[in-house]
N, C-alpha and C positions, 0 to 999 in steps of 0.2 A: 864892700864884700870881704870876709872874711876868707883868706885863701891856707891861712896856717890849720885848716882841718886835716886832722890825717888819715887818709883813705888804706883803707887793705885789702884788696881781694882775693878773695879765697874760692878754688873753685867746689861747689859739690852736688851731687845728685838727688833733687827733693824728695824722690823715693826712695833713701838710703837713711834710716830711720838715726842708726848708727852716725851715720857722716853729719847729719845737720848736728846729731846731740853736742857730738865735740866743738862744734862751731858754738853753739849756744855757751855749753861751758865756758868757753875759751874769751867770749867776746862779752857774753850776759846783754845782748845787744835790749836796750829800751823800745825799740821801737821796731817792727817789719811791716814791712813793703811786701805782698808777695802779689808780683807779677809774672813766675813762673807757670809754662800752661801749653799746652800745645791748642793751637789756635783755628788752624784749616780745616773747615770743617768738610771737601771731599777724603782726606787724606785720612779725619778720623772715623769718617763714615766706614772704612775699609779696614780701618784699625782699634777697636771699639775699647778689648784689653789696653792699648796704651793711654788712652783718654784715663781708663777709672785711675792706671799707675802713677802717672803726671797729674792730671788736673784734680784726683780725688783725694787717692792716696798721699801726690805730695802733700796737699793741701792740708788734710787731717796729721799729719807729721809735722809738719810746722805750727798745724794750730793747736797740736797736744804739749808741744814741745814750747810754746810759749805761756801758753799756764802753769807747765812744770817750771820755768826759770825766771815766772813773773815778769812776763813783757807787759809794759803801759798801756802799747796800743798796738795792734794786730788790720792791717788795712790790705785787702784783700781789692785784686784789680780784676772784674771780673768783666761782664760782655751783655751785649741789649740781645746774644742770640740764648740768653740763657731765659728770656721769657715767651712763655709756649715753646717751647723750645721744638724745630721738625727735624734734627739732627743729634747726632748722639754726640757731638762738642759742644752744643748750648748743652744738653742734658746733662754733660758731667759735671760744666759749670754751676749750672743749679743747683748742681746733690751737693759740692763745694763750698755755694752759698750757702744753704739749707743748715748746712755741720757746722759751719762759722757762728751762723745764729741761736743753732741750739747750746753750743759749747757756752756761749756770753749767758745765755737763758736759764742754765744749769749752773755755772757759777751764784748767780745772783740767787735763786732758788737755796741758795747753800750758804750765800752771805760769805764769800769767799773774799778774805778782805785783800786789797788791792788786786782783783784778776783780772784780767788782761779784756782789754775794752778791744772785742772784732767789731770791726766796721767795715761795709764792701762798698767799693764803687762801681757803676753799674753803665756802660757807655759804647758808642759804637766805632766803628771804620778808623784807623788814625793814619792820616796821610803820611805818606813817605814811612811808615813801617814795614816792618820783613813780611814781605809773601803779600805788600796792600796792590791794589789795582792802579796808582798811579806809576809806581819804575817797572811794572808790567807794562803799560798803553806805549811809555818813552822807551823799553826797548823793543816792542811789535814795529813802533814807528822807523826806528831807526834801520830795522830792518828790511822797512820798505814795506810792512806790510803783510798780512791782512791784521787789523786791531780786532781781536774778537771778545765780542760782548756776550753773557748767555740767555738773554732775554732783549727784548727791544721794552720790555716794562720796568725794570728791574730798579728799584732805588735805594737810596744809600743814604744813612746818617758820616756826616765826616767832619772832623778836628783835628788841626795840627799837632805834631810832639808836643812842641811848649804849651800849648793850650788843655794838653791831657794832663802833663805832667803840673800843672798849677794847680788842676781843678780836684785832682787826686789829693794834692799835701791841704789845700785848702780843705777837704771831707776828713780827711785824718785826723787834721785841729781841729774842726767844731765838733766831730761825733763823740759821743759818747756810750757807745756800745748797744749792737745789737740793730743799726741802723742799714738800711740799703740806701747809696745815695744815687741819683740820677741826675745825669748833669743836660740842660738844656742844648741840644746839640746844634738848633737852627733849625732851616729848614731839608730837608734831605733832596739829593742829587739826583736826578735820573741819569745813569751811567754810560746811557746812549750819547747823551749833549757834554757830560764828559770826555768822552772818547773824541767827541765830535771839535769838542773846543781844542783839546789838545795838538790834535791831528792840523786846526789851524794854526794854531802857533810856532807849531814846528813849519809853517809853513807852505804847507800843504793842501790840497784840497781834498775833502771827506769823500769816501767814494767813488772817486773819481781817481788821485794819484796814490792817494792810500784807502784800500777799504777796509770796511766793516762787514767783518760777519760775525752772523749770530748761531753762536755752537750750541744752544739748548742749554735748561739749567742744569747743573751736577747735584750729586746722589745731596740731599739735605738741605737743599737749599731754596731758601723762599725769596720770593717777590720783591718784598718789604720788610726790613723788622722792624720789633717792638721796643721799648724801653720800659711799660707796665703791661702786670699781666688785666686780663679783662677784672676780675674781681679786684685790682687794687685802686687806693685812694693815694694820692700825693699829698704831703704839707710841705710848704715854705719853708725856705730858712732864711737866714740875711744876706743872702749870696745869691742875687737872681735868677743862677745859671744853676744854682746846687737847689734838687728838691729831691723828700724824703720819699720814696717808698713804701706803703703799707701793705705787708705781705704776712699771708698766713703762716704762723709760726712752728713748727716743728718742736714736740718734747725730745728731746737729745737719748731719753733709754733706748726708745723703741729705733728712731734713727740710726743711732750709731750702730745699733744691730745689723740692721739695714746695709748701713757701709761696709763692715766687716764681712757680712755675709757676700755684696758686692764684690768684695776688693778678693774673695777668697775666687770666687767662680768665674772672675779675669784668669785668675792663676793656670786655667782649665784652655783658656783663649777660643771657646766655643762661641762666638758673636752670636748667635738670636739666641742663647742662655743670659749671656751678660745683657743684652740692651733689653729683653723682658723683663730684667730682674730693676734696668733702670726706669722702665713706663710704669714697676710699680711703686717705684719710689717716688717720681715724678708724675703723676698721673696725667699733666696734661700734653706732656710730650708724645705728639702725634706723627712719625713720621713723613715726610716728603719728598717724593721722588727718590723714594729709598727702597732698598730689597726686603728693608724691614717693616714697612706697611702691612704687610702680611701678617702680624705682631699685633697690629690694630685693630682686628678684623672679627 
C-alpha cells in the first residue's frame, strides 16, 4: 500500500457555488466522490427547503462545476429511499439522480469531447454511520432502556463502511456514464430481531431487563425499502454484488428548468409550494405518514 499519497482537506459548503469553484480551480480534482447530503429523513420531512439546498442544489454545483473543469468521472452516492420515494429525502435524491443523468445525457447529445462520465450509486442502511440504528439501540441499551423500534414490521437493507466504501470505488471503475448502480445488499433485517439480538449481547434479557417499545413510524417513513422502481429492469455486470439500473431517462432542457425553478421557490421556505413543485418532478413520490399526503389527494 501506498502511503506517500498526499491528502488535503479543505473545508466547504456544497451550496456555495463560489467555494466549490475555487476548490475545482485550485486542485482540477480528476475524479469526485459526492457523498454530501443530508440524510434523515424525519428531520427533512420538516425541513424540505434544506433537502432541495444540500442534496439538490449542492449536487447540481458540483456536477456543473465538474463539466466546466473536465472531471473524468463524477460518482454520486445516492440511497434505495430515492426509489418511490414517500419522503421528501428520497425525493430530493432522486431530482439529484435524475440531473446527474440528464447532464451525462446532454453531454453526449453534443459529442462533448472528454465530459465528465456521472455515474450514481444506489444502496441502503450502512452500519455504524451517523444518525444509523445500531450506536442508537447501544446507547438506549446502556441506558437501561427502553430500545425503541417504530414498527414491529419494519425491515432494513444493511452493509458495513468497508463494504459500502468497496462497492462505490468498484461502480466508479466499471461505469461508464449515465449508469445507476445497485449493489446486492443480501437479505434485509427485521429491526425488531435487531434490537432483539443486540439487547442479548449486551447481555440482557429483551423485555424483560431491557424493553422494547414501539413508538410508531415517523413523518416519511415506510415499512420496507426499495432499491428499483416497479418499471425498472436490472442488467449484470462482472461483479455479482454490482447490478445496473434501468430507469427512465430525463432530457436535461426541460429538467433543469425544473430545478432551478425548484431551487428558486426553497428560496421562499413555503414547504407544500416546494414538495408540490417536487411530486411534479418526481411523479411517483407518494407521501407517507406525512402532512403532505394532502398533496396527493
Amino acid at each position: 500500500m501506498n502511503l506517500s499519497t498526499k491528502m488535503v482537506a479543505v473545508i466547504a459548503d456544497v451550496r456555495s457555488h463560489k467555494a466549490l469553484e475555487k476548490i475545482f480551480k485550485n486542485y482540477n480534482p480528476h475524479v469526485v466522490f459526492h457523498a454530501a447530503a443530508y440524510k434523515h429523513v424525519p428531520l427533512m420531512e420538516e425541513n424540505p427547503a434544506q433537502a432541495i439546498h444540500t442534496n439538490i442544489k449542492g449536487t447540481k454545483n458540483l456536477a456543473d462545476l465538474s463539466c466546466k473543469y473536465r472531471v473524468k468521472k463524477f460518482v454520486m452516492v445516492s440511497t434505495d429511499k430515492a426509489v418511490n420515494p414517500s419522503n421528501v429525502m428520497g425525493a430530493s435524491k432522486r431530482i439529484a439522480e435524475k440531473y446527474v443523468q440528464s447532464l451525462f445525457l446532454k453531454n453526449q447529445k453534443e459529442n462533448v469531447e472528454g465530459g465528465t462520465k456521472f455515474i450514481t450509486t444506489r444502496f441502503g442502511n450502512v452500519l455504524g454511520s451517523n444518525g444509523s440504528v445500531v450506536p442508537l439501540f447501544t446507547k438506549q441499551i446502556a441506558e437501561g432502556g427502553p430500545v425503541t423500534i417504530t414498527h414491529q414490521d419494519i425491515i432494513r437493507y444493511f452493509m458495513t463502511i468497508p463494504e459500502a466504501c468497496q462497492l462505490v470505488l468498484e461502480a466508479g471503475a466499471m461505469g461508464n456514464g449515465g449508469e445507476i448502480y445497485i449493489f446486492d445488499m443480501g437479505k434485509p433485517v427485521r429491526i425488531i430481531d435487531l434490537a432483539k439480538k443486540m439487547i442479548k449481547l449486551a447481555g440482557f434479557i429483551p423485555d424483560k431487563e431491557i424493553k422494547i417499545k414501539i413508538v410508531g413510524l415517523r413523518p416519511g417513513e415506510k415499512l420496507y425499502e426499495e432499491l428499483l422502481n416497479d418499471t425498472s429492469k436490472t442488467l449484470p455486470t462482472y461483479h455479482n454484488k454490482i447490478m445496473i439500473a434501468q430507469e427512465i431517462q430525463d432530457e436535461y432542457e426541460n429538467l433543469h428548468i425544473d430545478v432551478e425553478e425548484l431551487i428558486g421557490i426553497a428560496d421562499f421556505y413555503d414547504n407544500d409550494d416546494i414538495v408540490a413543485k417536487m411530486k411534479k418532478i418526481v411523479p411517483e413520490f407518494k407521501s407517507m405518514n406525512s402532512a403532505f399526503e394532502v398533496l396527493d389527494k
